[in-house]
N, C-alpha and C positions, 0 to 999 in steps of 0.2 A: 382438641377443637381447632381444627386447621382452618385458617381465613384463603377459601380458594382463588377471590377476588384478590384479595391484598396481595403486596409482594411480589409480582409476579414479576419474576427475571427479567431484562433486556435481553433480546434475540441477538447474537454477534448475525450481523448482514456481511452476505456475498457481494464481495469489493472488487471489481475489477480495476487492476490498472495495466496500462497500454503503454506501452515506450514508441517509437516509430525509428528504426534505426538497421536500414539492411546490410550495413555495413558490421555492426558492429560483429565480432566471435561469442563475447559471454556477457548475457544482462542478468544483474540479481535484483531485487528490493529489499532495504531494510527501512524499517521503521520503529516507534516505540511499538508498535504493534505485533513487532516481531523482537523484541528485545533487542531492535537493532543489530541480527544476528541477518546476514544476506542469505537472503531464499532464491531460488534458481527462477529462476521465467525460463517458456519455453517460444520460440519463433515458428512463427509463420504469416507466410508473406511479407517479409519487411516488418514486420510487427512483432513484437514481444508483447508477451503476456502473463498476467499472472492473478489468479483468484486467491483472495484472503479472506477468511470469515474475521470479519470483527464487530468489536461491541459499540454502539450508537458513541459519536464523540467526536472531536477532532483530533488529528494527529498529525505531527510530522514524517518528514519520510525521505528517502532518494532514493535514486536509480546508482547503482554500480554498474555502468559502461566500462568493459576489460577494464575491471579495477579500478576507473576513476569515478571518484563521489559526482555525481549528473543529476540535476532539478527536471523537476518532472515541467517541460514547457505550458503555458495555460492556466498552472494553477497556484494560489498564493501562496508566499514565502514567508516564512514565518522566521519570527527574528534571530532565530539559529542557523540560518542560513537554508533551510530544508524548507521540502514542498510542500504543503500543507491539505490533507482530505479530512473532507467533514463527510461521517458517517451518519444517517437518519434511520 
């Protein structure tokens, strides 16, 4: 007897996040959302990018600019020193 109503999963939301940096050679993201493991973003127009399906929450996060740890400008910082996105 399955309750179709009840229990029904959280949907992981399409996350986009934007770095703005034409200088930069190589941007990643890591987050807990990513096990803190850097995922690639791809450029264009000066703009980095990178879509992440995740699950309703808050998280922390940064940008890896050629290798250096980089806060996502705009958004709050959370007391580990990381940027902080709230998923809905």
């Amino acid at each position: 007897k399955a309750k179709a109503e009840e229990g029904t999963k959280p949907r992981a939301v399409k996350t986009v996040f934007e770095y703005k940096n034409d200088k930069a050679k190589k941007v990643q993201i890591a987050g807990s959302f990513t096990s803190w493991k850097a995922k690639p973003m791809t450029k264009k127009t000066g703009t980095w990018r990178a879509e992440v399906y995740i699950l309703p929450g808050t998280y922390p996060y940064h940008f890896q600019v050629d290798g250096k740890k980089t806060l996502d400008p705009g958004k709050p910082k959370a007391p580990t020193g990381d940027s902080l996105v709230a998923v809905e």
